[in-house]
VEXDREN-2710 file (C-alpha; in Angstrom, 1 decimal):
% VEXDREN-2710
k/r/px/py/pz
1/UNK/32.4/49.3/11.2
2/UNK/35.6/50.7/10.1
3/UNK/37.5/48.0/11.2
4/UNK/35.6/45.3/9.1
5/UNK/35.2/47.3/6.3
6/UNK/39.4/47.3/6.4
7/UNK/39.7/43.8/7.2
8/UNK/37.0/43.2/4.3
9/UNK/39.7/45.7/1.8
10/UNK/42.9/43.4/3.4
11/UNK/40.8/39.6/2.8
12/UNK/40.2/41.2/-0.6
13/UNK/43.7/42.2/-1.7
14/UNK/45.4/39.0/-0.8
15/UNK/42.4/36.8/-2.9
16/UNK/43.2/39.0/-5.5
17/UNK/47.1/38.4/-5.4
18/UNK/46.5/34.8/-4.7
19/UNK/44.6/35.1/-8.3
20/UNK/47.2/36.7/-9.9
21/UNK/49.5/34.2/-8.6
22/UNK/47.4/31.1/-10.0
23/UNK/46.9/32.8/-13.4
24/UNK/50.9/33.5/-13.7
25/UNK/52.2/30.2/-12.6
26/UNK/52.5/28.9/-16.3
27/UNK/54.4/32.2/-17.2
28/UNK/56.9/31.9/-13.9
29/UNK/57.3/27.7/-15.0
30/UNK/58.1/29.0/-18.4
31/UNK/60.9/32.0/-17.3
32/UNK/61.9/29.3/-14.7
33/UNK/62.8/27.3/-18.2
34/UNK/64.8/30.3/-19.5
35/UNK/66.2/31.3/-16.3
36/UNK/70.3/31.4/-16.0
37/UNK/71.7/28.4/-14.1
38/UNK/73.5/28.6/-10.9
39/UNK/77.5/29.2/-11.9
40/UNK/78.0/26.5/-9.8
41/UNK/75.8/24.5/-11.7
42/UNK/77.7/26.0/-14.8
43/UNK/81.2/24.3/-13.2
44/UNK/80.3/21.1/-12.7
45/UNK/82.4/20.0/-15.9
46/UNK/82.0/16.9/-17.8
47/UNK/85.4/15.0/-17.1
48/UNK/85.2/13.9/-20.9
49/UNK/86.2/17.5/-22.3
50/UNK/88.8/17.3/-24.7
51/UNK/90.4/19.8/-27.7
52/UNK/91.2/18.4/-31.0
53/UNK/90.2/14.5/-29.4
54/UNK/92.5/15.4/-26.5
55/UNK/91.9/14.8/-23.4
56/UNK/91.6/17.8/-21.1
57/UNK/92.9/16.3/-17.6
58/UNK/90.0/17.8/-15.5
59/UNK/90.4/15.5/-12.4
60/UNK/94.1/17.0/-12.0
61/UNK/92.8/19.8/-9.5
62/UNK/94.9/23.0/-10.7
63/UNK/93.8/21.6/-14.3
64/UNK/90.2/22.1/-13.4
65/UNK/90.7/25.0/-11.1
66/UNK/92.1/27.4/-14.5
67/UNK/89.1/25.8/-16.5
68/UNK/87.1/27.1/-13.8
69/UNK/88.5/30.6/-14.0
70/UNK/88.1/31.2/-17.6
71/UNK/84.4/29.7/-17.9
72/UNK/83.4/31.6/-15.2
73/UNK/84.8/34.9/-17.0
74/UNK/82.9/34.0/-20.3
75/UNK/79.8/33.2/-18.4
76/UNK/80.3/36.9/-16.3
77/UNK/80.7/38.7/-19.8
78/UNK/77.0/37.3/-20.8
79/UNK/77.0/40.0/-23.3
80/UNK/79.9/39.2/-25.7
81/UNK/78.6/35.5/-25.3
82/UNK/75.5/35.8/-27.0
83/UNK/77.5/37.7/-29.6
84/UNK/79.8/34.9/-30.2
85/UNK/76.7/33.1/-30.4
86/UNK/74.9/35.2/-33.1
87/UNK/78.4/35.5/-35.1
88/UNK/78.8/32.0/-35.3
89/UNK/76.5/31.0/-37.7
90/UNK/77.8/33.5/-40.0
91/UNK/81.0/32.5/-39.9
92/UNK/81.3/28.9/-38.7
93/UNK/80.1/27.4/-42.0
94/UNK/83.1/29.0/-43.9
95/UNK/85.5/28.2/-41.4
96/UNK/84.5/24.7/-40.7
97/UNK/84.7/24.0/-44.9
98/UNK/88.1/25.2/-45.0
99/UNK/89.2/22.8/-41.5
100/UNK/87.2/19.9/-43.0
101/UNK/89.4/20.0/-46.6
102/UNK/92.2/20.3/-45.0
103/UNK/91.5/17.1/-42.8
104/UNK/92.0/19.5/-39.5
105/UNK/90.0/19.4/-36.3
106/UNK/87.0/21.4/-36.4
107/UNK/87.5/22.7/-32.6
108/UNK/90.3/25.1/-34.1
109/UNK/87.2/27.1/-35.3
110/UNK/87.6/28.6/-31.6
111/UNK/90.5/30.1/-31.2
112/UNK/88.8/32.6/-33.8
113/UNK/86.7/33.3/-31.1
114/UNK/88.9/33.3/-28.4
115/UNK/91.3/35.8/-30.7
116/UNK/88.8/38.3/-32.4
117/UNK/85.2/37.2/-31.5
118/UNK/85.1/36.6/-35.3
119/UNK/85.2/40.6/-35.9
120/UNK/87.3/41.2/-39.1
121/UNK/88.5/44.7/-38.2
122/UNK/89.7/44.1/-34.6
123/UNK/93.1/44.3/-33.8
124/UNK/95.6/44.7/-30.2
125/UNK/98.2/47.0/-29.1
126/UNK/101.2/44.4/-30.6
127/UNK/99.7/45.0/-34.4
128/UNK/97.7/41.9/-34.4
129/UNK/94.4/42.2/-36.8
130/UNK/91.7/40.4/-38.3
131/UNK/89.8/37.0/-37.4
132/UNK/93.2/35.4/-36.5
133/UNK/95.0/38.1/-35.5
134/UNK/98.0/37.8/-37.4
135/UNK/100.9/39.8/-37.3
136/UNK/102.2/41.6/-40.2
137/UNK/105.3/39.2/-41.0
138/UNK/103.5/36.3/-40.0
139/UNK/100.4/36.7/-42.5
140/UNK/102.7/37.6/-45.5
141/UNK/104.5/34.4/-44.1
142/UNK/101.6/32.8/-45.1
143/UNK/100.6/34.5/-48.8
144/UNK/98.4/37.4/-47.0
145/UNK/98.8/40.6/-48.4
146/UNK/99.1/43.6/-46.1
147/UNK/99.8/47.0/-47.7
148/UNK/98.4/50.3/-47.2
149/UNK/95.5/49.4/-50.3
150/UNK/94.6/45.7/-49.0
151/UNK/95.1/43.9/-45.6
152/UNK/94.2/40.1/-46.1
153/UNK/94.1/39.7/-42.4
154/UNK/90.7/40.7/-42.7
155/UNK/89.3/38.5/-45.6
156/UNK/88.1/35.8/-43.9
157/UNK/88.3/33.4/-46.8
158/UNK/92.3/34.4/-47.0
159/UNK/93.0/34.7/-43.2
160/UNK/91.5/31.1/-42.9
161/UNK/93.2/29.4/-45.5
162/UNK/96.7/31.0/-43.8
163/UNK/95.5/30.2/-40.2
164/UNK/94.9/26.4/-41.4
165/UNK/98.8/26.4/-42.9
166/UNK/100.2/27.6/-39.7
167/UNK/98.2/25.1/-37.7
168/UNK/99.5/22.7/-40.1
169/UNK/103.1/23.6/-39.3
170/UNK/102.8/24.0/-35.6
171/UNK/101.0/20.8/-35.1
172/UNK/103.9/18.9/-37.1
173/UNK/106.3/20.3/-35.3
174/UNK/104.9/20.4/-31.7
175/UNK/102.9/16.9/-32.2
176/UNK/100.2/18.4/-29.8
177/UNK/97.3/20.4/-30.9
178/UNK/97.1/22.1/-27.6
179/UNK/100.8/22.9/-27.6
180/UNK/100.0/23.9/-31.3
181/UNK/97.7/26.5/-29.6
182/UNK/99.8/27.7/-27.5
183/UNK/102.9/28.3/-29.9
184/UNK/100.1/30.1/-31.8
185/UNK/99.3/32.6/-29.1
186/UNK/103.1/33.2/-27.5
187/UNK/104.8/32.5/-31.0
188/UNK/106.7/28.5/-31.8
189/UNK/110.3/29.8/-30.5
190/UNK/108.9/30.8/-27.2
191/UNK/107.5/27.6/-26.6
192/UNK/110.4/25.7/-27.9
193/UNK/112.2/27.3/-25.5
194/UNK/110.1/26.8/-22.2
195/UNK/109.8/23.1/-23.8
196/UNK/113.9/23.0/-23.6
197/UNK/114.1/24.8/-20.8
198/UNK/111.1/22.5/-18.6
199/UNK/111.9/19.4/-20.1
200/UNK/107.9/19.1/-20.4
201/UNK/105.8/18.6/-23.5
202/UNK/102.3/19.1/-21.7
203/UNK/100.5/22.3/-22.2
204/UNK/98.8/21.7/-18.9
205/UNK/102.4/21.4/-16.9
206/UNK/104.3/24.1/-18.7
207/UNK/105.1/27.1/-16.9
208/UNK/104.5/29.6/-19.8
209/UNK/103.3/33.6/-20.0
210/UNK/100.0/33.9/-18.4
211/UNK/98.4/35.0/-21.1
212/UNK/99.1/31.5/-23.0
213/UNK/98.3/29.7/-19.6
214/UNK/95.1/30.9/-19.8
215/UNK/94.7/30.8/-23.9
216/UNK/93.4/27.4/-23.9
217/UNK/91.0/27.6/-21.2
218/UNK/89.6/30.7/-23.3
219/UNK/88.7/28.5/-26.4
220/UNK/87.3/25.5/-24.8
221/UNK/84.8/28.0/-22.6
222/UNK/84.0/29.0/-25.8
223/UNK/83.8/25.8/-27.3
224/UNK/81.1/24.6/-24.1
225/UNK/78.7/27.5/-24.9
226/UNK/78.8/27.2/-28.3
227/UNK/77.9/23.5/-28.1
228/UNK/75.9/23.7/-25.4
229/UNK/74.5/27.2/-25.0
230/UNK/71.0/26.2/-23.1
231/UNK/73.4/24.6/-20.0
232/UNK/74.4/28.1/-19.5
233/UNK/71.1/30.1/-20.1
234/UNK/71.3/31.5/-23.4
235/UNK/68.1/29.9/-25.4
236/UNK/68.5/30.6/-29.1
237/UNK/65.7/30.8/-31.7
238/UNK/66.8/30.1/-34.7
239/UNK/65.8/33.1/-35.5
240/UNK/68.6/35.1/-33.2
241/UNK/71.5/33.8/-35.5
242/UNK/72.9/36.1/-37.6
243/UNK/72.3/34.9/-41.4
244/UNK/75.4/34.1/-43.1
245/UNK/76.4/37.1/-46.0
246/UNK/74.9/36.2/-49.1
247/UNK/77.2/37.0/-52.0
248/UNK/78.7/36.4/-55.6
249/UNK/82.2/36.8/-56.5
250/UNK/83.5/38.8/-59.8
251/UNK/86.9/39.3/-61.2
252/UNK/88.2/42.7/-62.0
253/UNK/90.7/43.9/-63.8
254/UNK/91.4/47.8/-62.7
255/UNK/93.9/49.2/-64.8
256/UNK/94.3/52.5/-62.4
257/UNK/93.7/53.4/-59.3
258/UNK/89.9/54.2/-58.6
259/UNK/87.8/54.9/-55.9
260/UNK/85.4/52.1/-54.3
261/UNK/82.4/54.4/-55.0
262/UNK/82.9/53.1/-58.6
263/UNK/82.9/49.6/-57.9
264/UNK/79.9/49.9/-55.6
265/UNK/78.3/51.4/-58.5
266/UNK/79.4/49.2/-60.7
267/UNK/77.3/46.1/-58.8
268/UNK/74.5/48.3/-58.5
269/UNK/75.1/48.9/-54.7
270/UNK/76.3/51.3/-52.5
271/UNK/79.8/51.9/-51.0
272/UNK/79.0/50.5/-47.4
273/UNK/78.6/47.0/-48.6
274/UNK/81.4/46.9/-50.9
275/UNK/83.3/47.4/-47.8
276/UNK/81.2/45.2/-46.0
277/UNK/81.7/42.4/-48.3
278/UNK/85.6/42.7/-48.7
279/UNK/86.8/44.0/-45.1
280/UNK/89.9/43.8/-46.9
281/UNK/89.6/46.1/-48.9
282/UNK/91.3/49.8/-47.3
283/UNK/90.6/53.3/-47.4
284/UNK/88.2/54.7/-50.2
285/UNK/90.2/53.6/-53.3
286/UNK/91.2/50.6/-55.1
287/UNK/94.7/50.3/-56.3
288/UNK/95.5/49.2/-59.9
289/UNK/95.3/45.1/-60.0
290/UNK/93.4/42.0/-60.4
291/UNK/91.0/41.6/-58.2
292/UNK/88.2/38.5/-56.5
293/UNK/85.6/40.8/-55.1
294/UNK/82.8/39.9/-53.0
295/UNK/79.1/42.2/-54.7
296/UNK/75.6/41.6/-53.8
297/UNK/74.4/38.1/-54.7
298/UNK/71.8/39.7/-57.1
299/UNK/74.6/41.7/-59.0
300/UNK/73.4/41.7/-63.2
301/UNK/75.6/40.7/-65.1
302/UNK/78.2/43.1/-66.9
303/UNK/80.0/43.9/-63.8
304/UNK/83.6/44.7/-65.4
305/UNK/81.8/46.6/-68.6
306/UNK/80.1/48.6/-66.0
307/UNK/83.2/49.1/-63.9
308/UNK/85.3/50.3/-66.9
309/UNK/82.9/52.7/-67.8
310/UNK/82.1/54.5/-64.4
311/UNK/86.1/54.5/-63.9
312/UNK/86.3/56.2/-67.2
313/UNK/83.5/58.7/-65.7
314/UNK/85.1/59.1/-62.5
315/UNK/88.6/59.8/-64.1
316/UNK/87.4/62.5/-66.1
317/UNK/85.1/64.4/-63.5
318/UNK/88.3/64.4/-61.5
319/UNK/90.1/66.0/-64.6
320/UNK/87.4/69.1/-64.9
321/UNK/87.6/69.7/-60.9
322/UNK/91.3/70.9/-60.5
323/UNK/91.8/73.7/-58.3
324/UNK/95.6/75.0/-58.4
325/UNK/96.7/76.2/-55.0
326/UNK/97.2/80.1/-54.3
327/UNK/100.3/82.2/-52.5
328/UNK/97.8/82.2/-49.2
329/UNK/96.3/78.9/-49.5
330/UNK/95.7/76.9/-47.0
331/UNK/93.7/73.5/-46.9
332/UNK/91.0/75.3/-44.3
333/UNK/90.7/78.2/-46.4
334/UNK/90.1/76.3/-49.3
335/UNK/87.3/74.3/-47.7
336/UNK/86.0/77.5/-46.4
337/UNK/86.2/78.7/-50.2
338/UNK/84.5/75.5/-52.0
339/UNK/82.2/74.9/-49.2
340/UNK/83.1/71.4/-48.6
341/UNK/84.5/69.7/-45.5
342/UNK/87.8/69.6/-44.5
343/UNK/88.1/65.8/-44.4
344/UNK/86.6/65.2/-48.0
345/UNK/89.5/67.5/-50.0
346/UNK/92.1/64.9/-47.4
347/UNK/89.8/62.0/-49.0
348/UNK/89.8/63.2/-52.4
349/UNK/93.7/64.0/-52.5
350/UNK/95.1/61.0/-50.3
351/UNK/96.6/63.8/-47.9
352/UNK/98.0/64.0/-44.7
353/UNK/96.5/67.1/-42.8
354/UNK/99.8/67.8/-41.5
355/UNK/101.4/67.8/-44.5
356/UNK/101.3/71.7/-45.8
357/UNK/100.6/72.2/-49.5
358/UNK/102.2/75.1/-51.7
359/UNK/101.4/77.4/-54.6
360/UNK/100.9/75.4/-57.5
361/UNK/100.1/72.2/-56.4
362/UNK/96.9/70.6/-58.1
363/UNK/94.1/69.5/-55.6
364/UNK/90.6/68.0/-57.2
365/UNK/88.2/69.3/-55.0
366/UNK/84.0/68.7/-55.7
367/UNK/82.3/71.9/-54.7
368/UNK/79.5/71.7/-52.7
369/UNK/76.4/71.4/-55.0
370/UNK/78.1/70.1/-57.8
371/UNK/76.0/66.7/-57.6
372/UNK/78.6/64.6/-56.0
373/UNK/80.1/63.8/-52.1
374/UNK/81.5/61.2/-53.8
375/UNK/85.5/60.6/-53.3
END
């Protein structure tokens, strides 16, 4: 009796998993559709890939073997892929306006991938920043400014318009978009050089720093997912793009330096998305100038009356919240005193915290309760 009633319990369970089966098979058809292809599957490369309407030379086996490499890099880091993905339609529209006027190929759009992963505020050990990681000499080369009160690198409107001026330059002068790429990575007097030295003028048979070897390879694996993200198992809604940043522009005239909490009050928004807006924009003040802000889209009009009067607000709170340092002073103390963080009175002064302070000199300082964190 027992063992039929267990052979009954064992018949049972497996018409039951049979069921389940049956009623899942749409669902496993459909994650079948979703499912990541095989990487092998991944490399089997269309021989037809080119950069800038060159051709890559994929049937040239070391050629295909280094395309290989970084693909199946980009396709391990399945994270930072999708991210590139999202990003893009943010930031493709702009940068594809900007190639398109100038009459440049729109596969240069990559190499902002391949250099930042289109994050304004990234930069490398060598002092390289922004979407196209410029260096400093290079980007005031180009009419970037790059001071301690603004660093253009990070505008992408600005960093574009320099990166398509270089492109220009380096594709005159190397008559090869790809070599154009690769005097952009390891700098044009490098590869003038190795071109000298080699007696070669193809980026695929140069012997050049590994980095740049691999430099192309980097933008045309981004280039394949991009174009062609459901070969490689990422399946996009439209609804997983990142929308691109609404905005209006203003011009301002600021006659002093003020800080940003005034202009973000100014387009009736808070400081976050000023900074948000104009990446370029450093620190938590704005030096005396004429500026092109980005403000909320649905900023009223009056922006500059506004601004002028908050500044003149601003500047004489400031005036009424001097405190005069003490024989004994010292900038812990004084927090200690007022009640207020440390890092705010090195905020609301522009001071080093290594810097000492002495009797006498005048530090505004907003005590805690006095209605304002603001710098």
């Amino acid at each position: 009796m027992i063992k039929l009633l267990k052979m009954f319990c064992r018949l049972w369970s497996l018409g039951w998993l049979a069921a389940c089966l049956l009623c899942s098979a749409p669902a496993l058809a459909a994650d079948a559709k979703e499912a990541t292809p095989p990487l092998l599957e991944s490399l089997r490369l269309d021989k037809k890939l080119d950069f800038c309407g060159e051709p890559v030379p994929l049937d040239d086996p070391e050629v295909r073997e280094r395309m290989e490499r970084e693909l199946l890099l980009s396709l391990w880091d399945r994270d930072q892929a999708i991210l590139w993905l999202k990003r893009s339609s943010r930031y493709f529209p702009a940068i594809e306006a900007m190639l398109s006027r100038a009459g440049l190929p729109d596969d240069l759009k990559y190499i902002a991938i391949a250099e930042s992963a289109l994050q304004p505020h990234v930069g490398s050990p060598k002092g390289a920043i922004g979407y196209w990681q410029f260096m400093p000499d290079t980007a005031r080369r180009y009419g970037l400014a790059v001071n301690e009160a603004i660093d253009q690198r990070r505008s992408l409107a600005a960093s574009t318009q320099a990166a398509v001026s270089y492109f220009s330059e380096l594709h005159e002068k190397f008559g090869s978009w790809s070599l154009a790429a690769a005097a952009y990575n390891m700098g044009e007097e490098g590869l003038q050089a190795e071109i000298l030295t080699q007696g070669v003028r193809s980026f695929y048979r140069l012997y050049l720093p590994l980095e740049t070897q691999r430099y192309l390879f980097r933008i045309l694996s981004a280039k394949l997912i991009l174009t062609q993200p459901e070969r490689y198992g990422f399946h996009m809604q439209e609804a997983d793009y990142y929308p691109p940043d609404r905005f209006a522009t203003v011009e301002l005239t600021c006659r002093e330096e003020t800080s940003l909490t005034v202009v973000a009050q100014a387009a009736r928004t808070d400081f976050k998305r000023i900074k948000d807006l104009n990446p370029e924009l450093r620190g938590h003040y704005l030096a005396a100038g004429t500026y092109t802000l980005a403000v909320p889209e649905n900023t009223p009009p009056g922006f500059q009356t506004r601004f002028d009067q908050g500044h003149q607000a601003w500047s004489t709170q400031r005036k009424e919240r001097i405190y005069i340092v003490q024989s004994g002073d010292n900038l812990s103390s004084i927090a200690r005193k007022f009640n207020v963080p440390l890092a705010a009175i090195q905020i609301w002064n522009r001071i080093d915290l290594r810097s000492p302070i002495h009797p006498g000199d005048r530090l505004i300082i907003h005590p805690a309760g006095s209605g304002t964190d603001k710098p």
